[in-house]
N, C-alpha and C positions, 0 to 999 in steps of 0.2 A: 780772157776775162772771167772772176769769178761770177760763177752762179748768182742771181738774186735769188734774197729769202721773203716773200707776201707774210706779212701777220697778218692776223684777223683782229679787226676792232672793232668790238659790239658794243649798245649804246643800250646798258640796262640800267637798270639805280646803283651798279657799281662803278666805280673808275675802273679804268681799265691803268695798268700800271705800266710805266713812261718806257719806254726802250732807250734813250739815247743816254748817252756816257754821258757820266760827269764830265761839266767844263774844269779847267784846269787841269785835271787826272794825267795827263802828260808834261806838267810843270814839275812832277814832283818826281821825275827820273832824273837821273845823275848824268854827266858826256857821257860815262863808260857804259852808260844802260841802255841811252838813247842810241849809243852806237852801235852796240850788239840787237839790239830792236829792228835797226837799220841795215844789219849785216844780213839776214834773209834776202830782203828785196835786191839788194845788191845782187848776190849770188843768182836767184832770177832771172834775172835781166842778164847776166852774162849766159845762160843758160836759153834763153832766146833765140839767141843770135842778134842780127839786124831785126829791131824794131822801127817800122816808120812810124805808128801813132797810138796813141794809148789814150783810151778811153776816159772822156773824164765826164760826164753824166751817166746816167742811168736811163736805159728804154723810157718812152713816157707812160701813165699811168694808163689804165682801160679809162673810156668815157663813162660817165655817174649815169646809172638807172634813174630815170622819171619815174616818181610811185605816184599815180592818179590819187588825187585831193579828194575826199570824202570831206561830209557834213561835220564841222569839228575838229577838222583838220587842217595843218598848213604845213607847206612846203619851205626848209630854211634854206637861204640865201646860197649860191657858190660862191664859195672863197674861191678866191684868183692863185694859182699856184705855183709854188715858189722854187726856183729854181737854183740852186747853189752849181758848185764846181763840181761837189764832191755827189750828191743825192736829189731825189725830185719827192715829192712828197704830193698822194691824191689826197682828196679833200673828199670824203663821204656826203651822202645827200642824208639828210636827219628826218625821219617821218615825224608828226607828231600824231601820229594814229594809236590804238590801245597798243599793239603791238611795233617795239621799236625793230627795224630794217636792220638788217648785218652792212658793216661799212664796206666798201671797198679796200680791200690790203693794200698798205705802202711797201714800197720797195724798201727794205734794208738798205741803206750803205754801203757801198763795200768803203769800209776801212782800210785794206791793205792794199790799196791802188795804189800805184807810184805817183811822184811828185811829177805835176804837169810843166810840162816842157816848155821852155822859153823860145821863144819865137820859133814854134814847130820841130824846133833840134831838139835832141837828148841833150839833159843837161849832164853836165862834164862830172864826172865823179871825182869829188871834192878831196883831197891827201888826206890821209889820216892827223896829218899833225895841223891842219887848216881847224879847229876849234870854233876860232871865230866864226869861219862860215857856216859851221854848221849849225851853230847856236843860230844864226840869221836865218838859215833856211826852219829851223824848228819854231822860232819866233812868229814866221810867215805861216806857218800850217795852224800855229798856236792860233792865230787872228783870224783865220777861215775859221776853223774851226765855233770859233765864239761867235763867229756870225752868224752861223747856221744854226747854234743853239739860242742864240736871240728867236730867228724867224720860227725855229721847233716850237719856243714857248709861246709865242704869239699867237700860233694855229692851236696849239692846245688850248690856251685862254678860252678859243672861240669855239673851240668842241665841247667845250665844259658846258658854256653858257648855252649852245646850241640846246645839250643834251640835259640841262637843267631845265628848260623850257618846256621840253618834251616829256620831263619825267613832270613836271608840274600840271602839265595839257591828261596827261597817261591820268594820273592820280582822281585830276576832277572828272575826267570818264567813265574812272570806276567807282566813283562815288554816284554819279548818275545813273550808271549800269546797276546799280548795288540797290537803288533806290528802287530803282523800275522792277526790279527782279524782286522786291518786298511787295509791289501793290501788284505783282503778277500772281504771288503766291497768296496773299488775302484774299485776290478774287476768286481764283480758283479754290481758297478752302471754303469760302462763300458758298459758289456751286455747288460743290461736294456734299456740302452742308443743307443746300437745298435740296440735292437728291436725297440725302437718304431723309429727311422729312419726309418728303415725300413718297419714298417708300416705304416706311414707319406711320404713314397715314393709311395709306394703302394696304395695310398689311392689319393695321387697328380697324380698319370698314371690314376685310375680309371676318375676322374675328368678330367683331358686332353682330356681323350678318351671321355667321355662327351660331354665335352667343343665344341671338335672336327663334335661330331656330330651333336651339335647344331649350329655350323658356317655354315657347311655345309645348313643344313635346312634352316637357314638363306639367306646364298648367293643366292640359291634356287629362295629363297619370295623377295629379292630384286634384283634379274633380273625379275621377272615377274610383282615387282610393275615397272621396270623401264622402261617394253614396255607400260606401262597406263601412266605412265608421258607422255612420246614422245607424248603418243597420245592425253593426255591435253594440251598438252604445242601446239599443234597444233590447237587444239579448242580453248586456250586462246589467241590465236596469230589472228585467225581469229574474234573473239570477240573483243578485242585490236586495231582493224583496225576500227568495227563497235564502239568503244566507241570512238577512235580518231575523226570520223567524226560525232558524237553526241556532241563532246566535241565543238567543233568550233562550230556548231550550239548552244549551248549553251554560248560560248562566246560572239555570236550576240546578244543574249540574255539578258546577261548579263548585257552587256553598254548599253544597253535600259533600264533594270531595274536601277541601277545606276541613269542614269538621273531622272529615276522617284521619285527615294528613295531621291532625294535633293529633289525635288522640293516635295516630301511630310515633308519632313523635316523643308521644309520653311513653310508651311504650319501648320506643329507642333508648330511651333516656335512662330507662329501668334496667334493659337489656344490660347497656353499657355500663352501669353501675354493678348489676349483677356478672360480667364477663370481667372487670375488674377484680370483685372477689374470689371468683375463679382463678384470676390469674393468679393471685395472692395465695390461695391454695394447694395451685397447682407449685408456685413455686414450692409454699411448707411442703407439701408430698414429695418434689424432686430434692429438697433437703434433708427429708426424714429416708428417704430412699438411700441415698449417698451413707446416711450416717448407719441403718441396717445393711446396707452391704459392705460396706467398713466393719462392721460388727461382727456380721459375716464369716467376712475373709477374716477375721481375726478371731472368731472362733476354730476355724480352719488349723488357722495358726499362722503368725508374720512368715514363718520359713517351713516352708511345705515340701515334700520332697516327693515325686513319681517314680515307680520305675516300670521302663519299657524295656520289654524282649522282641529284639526285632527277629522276622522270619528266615528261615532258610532259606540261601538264594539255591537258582538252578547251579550244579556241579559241585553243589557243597554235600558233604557226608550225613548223613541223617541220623540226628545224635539217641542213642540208645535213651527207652522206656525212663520214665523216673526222673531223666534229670531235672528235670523243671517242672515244679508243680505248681498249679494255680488253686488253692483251697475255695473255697464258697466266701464271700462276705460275711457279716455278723446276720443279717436280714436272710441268710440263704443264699440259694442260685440266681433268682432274680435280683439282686443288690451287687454293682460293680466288686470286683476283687481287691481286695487291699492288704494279700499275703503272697509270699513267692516262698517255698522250698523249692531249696541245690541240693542235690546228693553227689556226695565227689567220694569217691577209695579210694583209701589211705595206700598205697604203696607201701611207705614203712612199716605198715604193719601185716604185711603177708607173713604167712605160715610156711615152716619148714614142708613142709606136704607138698606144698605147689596150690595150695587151694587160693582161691581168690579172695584178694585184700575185704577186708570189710568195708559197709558203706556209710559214710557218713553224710548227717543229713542237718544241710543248715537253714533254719527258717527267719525268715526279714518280714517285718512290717512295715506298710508305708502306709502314705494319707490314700493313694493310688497304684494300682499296678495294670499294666496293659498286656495282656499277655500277645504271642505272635501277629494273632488274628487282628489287632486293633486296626483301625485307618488313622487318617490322619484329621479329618471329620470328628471322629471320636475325642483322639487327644484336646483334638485345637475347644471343643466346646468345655472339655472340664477344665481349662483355662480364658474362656472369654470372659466370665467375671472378674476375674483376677487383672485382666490385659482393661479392662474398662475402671479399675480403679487410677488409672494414669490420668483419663479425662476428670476424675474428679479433684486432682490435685495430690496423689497417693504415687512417691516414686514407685515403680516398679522393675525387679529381676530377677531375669529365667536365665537357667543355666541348662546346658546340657553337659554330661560328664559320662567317661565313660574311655573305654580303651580304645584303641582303633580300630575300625570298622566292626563298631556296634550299632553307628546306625546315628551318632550325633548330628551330622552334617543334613542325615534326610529328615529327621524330625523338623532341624529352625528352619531351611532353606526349601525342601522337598526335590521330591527325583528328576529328572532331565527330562526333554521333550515337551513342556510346560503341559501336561496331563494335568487340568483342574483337581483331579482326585487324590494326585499327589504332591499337590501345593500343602509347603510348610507352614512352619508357626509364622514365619516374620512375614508374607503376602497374607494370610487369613487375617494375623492382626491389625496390621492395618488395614484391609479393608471393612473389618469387625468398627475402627475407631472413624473412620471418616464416614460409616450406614449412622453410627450414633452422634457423631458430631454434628451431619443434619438433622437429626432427628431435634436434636438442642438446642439448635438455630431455631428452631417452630418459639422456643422459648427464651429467647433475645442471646445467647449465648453464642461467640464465635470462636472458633477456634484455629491457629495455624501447627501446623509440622515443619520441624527441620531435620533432616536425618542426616550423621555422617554413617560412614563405616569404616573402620580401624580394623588394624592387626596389629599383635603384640608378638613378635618373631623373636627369639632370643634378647628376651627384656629391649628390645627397641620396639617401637611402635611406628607403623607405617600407615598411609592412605590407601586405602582399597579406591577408592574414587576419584585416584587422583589421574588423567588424559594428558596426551599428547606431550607437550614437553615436560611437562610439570609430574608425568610418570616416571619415577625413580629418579629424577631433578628436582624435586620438592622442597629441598633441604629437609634436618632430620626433625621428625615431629616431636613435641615435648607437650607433655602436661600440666598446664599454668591455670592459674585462677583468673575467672573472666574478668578481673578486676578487685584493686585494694579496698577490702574489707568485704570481699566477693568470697559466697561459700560455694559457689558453682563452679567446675571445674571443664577447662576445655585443652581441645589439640591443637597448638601451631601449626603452622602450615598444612591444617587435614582443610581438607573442602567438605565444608556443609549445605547442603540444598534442600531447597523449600519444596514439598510434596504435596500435592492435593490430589491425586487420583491413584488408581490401581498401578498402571501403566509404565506411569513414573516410577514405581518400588520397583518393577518388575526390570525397570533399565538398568537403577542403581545393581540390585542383586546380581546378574548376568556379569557388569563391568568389575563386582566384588570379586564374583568367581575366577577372572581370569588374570586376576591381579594377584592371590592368595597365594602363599607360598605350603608347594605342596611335595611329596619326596615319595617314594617307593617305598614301603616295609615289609618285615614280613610279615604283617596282619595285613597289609590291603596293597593295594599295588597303587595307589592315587592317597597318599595319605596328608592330613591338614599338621601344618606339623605347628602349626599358630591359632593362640589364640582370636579368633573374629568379634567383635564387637559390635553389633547393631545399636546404633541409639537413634531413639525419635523425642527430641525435646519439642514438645508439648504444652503452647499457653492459651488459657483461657477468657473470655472478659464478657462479662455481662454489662453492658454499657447502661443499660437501662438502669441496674440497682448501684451502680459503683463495683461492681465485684471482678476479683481476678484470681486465676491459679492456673498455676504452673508445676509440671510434673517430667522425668524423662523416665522411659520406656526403653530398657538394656535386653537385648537378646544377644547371648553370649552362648558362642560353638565352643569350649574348649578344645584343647589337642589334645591327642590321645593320651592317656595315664597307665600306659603298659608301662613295668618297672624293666631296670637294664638286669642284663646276662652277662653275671662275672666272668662265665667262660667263655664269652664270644671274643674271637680276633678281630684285633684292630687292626682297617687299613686306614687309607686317610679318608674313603668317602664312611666309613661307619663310624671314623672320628669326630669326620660332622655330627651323624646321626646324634652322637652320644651326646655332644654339645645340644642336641637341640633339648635331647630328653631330659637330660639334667635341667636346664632352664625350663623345659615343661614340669618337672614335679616337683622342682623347688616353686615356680608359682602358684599348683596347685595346695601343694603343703602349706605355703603362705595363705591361699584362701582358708581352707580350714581353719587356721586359725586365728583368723581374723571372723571367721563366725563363733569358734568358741571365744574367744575375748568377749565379743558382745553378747554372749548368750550369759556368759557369769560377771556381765557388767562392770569387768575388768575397766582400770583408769586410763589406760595405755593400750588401745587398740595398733597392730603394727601392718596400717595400711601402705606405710612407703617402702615397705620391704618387700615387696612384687609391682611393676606396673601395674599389672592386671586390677588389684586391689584398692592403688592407688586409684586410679581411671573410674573404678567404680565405687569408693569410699559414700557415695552422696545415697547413692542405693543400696545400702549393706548396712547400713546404722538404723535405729531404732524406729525412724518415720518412712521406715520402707516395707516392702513386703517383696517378699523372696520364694523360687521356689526354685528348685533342680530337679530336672531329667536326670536319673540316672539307667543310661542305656547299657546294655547287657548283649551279648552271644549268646547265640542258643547250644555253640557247636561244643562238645566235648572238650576238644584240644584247649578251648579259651575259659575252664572251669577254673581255672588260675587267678589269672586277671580278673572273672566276672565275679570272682569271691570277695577282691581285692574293693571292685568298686560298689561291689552292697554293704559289706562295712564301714567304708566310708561313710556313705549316702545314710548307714544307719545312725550313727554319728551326728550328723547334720540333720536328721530330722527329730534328735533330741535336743535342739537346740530349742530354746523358747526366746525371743527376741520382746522387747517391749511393746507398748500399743503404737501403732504407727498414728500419725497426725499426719492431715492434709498440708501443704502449697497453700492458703490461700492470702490476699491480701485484702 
């Protein structure tokens, strides 16, 4: 016999879902389906042997559990239990307690039981071509069959209702539970509620009694501060009497001071009236000042010319008696020198004898001459009037000229080691312009500096100032006007910077130096083979009267003016050289004579035929003042060259240039 299967049937608020096969479900097989269906059990049974009897119910079910009846509860009825051929079916006890009871499991069916035997015999196994009878015997199971689902549906009907009952009985308990469980939890927040009143009372007394005790302490401390009042208030009453009658003293006092505070007032009043006229005077004074030392320097002369003899360095030859003389001034020895005799011998003109050439002796006058001895102290004061005419709106330009290594470069720049005593023209000057500039400021007058500094290398012009990438990547500089209808002239791509202290000159000059292009000769072994250009433009503004001027401030190092040697070989490095001297004494050439143009007020001055002259055209015409160093060798060997550049310089300081006029607006 096969095995039975127990399901389990719970009674929740779900159905539980039917187990038994569709009725009819075996009507709708065909003979040949029903008979292979049938050919299993067949084969079974012969596989047997002698069978005496075959099982045709099912064990009986277990007896139903008693669940004891509680308040609100009942017990459902037992269904009476129905017994087929084929299956027996138990019948669960239904609590209707909150919680519903697990059913007792029914027996499964066995479905593939054989067909029950006729009168205790095995029934005869039917031929295969008997049809008929087998339709009769499936007809016969068909009909069991639908009986047993009759009485399946009946007992379900009654489990439904059972368990509707219960689920109805379940639902009103938890709505009663649900209730009870609301006024259990208001009572207890109730409680809750009452405790902490209660201790929120008890905790307010604790605090009162506190409170309490700290009033008290209180009251205490202010009766005892209140007998120290009484007793200040008695000391401020007696102070009170002594300030009352301070006070009235002071009154008296008072309208005496008063009278005096007008009559210093009037006195004020006079003052400032009178420090106003002052002022108004002091300005005429610093105008009538300006216009005599324009006068001045114009009686001086617009184009003034010095020349300096610089000393014999250590290793150099010590040039024979004579050749340089310093005569007396017109006033005597005490009166600066303003005469230079050269004595130079003729070679050409030696004697058949062997006796030595004759001497020739050539005398220069200048506005100044410095002989060896000078400092640099010295030089820079007989030019601080002149460097001070820029502040008053007066262009101004100094030159140094002169052959290599006469001493140009130490004059504008001064000697290495930054030794105060050999600080040149371009650190004295401007620190000479920025002592007067505040001095001018006392008198509403301000003023700024911008300084570049250039070099003119083989007619190109370069930034001496120019750092970091923008060193030798600059692009190439050009000289353009600051603007159309602009008489001012400036350098593209040169970097201009604004100056207000020593410090700052002293940075630009150093980064000049090591940017300047310089070459080996054989006058000097570090030779400038470019002209440098110092400029500091210069503007002024008195805000207080409406007044402005502007002036630029040129300090120009030339390169040396030694002439070329027909007979020297060419390699390729003296073929540079040659190149640079060429372009050095073609612009110097070019300057001269662009001071003779202007000195015989020529219509066509030929300023664009040198850079150099180009660049400084705004300082070289008529509302300028001009002056040249012409620096000189002491040594024998350089009587050539130093010849060269005193006629020159002589030259140029017969120039007479027109009266110069200020910058102002």
């Amino acid at each position: 016999m096969e095995q039975q299967r127990h399901p389990l049937l719970e009674v929740k608020g779900n159905k539980a879902p039917s187990r038994l096969p569709l009725p009819g479900s075996r009507l709708k097989r065909g003979p040949d389906q029903m008979d292979n269906a049938l050919e299993p059990e067949k084969k079974r049974i012969r596989g047997l042997g002698t069978v005496t009897k075959i099982a045709t119910s099912h064990p009986r079910a277990p007896p139903l559990t008693s669940v004891p009846q509680t308040q609100g509860q009942t017990t459902a009825q037992k269904v009476p239990k129905k017994t087929g051929p084929w299956c027996s079916t138990a019948i669960t006890t239904v609590s209707k307690s909150k919680k519903p009871v697990a059913a007792v499991p029914a027996q499964k069916p066995d479905t593939s039981a054989v067909p029950p035997m006729v009168g205790g015999k095995k029934p005869s196994k039917r031929p295969a071509w008997d049809l008929k009878g087998q339709l009769g015997d499936l007809n016969i199971e068909l009909k069991r069959y639908r009986e047993r689902t009759q009485t399946l549906d009946q007992e379900n009907q009654q489990l439904r209702a059972q368990l509707k009952e219960a689920q109805q009985e379940a639902k009103a308990l938890g709505e009663e539970r649900r209730t009870l469980k609301e006024e259990l939890a208001k009572v207890q927040a109730q409680a809750k509620q009452g405790q902490q009143e209660l201790g929120n009372l008890s905790a307010r007394v604790l605090e009162l009694e506190e409170r309490l005790g700290m009033q008290e302490g209180l009251v205490q401390e202010l009766q005892k501060e209140q007998l120290e009042l009484q007793e200040e208030r008695r000391g401020l009453a007696a102070r009170l009497e002594e300030q009352e009658r301070r006070l009235q003293a002071s009154e008296v006092a008072l309208s005496s001071s008063q009278a005096e505070v007008a009559s210093l007032r009037q006195e004020t009043a006079a003052q400032v009236t009178l420090l106003a006229e002052r002022g108004e005077r002091l300005h005429g004074l610093e105008m009538e000042r300006r216009r005599l030392h324009n006068q001045l320097q114009e009686l001086k002369g617009n184009i003034r010319v010095f020349c300096r003899v610089r000393p014999v360095l250590p290793g150099e030859p010590t040039p024979p008696p004579g050749l340089l003389l310093f005569p007396a001034g017109p006033g005597g020895p005490s009166d600066p020198p303003t005469r230079l005799s050269l004595s130079r011998s003729d070679e050409r003109r030696g004697t058949l004898n062997g006796a030595p050439a004759p001497t020739t002796r050539h005398d220069f006058s200048f506005d100044r001459v410095f002989p060896p001895g000078s400092g640099q102290e010295e030089v820079f004061e007989e030019i601080a009037m002149l460097v001070q005419s820029a502040l008053d709106g007066y262009p101004v330009c100094i030159f140094a000229y002169g052959q290599t290594g006469s001493g140009k470069t130490f004059t504008m720049e001064g000697g290495p080691g930054g030794d105060p005593q050999l600080e040149g023209l371009i650190p004295r000057a401007l620190r000479h312009l920025f002592s007067v500039a505040q001095e001018l400021g006392d008198q509403g007058w301000t003023y700024r500096f911008v300084a570049s500094y250039v070099e003119i290398y083989n007619e190109t012009v370069r930034d001496l100032l120019a750092t970091g990438a923008r060193k030798g990547q600059g692009g190439e500089c050009k000289i353009r006007r600051a603007g159309p209808g602009s008489e001012e002239l400036t350098v593209t791509n040169a970097r201009y910077v604004s100056v207000s202290c020593e410090k700052e000159v002293e940075a630009l000059l150093y980064l000049a130096r090591q940017n300047r292009a310089v070459a080996c000769t054989a006058q000097n072994e570090r030779s400038s083979r470019s002209h440098s250009v110092f400029q500091l433009q210069i503007t002024g503004e008195h805000t207080g009267r409406g007044l402005q001027c502007g002036a630029p401030l040129n300090l120009v190092d030339l390169a040396g003016s030694e002439r070329l040697d027909p007979g020297l070989a060419l390699g390729a490095e003296e073929r540079e050289r040659l190149r640079e001297t060429q372009a050095i004494n073609s612009s110097l050439s070019t300057l001269g004579l662009v001071i003779m143009a202007l000195s015989n007020k020529e219509s066509h001055v030929p300023y664009r035929n040198s850079k150099l002259t180009y660049l400084l055209q705004n300082s070289l015409g008529g509302s300028a003042k001009m002056l040249m160093f012409v620096n000189i060798s002491p040594l024998e060997e350089n009587v050539s060259e130093s010849l060269n550049s005193l006629r020159f310089a002589s030259k140029v300081n017969q120039c007479v240039i027109g009266t110069a006029q200020a910058n102002r607006k």
